[in-house]
C-alpha angles and dihedrals in degrees: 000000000000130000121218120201101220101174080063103042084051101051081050096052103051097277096309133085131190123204114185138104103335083061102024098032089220120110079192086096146333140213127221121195115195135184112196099192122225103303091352119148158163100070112165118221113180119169101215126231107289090022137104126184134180111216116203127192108224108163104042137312128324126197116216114215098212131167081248091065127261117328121187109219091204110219099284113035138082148199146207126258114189126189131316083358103146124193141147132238137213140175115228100177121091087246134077106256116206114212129193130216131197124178146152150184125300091206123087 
């Protein structure tokens, strides 16, 4: 079994990591593990063709910039993201909020 230090991988790779086949080598699901520093915005999450995710906000609040309008994800909760759904996220707290991703495959 191996550890990964995601808070780690994610500081190295601009704020995101993504932990899926290249490290796992497994395309059955994937982790992502964000930081969204203190006001910092305009990520783009984006769940691909063939692929769902459910984004959850762990460390504080997230707004999601949708083509509904602005919606807070208040630290907690989550929410599904299907396929070739696109949206932008942003951190609107003083201090840095860490999000996690899962997703997986649609095919069987």
């Amino acid at each position: 079994m191996k550890l990964f230090h995601l808070e780690h991988l994610a500081s190295t790779q601009g704020g995101e990591y993504v932990l899926g086949s290249k490290d796992l080598h497994s395309n059955a699901c994937y982790l992502i593990y964000g930081v969204l520093q203190a006001g910092e915005g305009d990520r783009l999450v984006k769940a691909g063709t063939g692929y769902e995710e459910i984004l959850c906000a762990v460390g504080g609040p997230l707004v999601m910039h949708t083509k509904h309008g602005k919606i807070m994800l208040p630290r907690g909760h989550a929410v599904h993201v299907k396929q070739d759904d696109s949206f932008l996220i942003s951190n609107p707290s003083d201090q840095p909020v860490v999000y996690v991703m899962a997703g997986g495959t649609t095919s069987p």
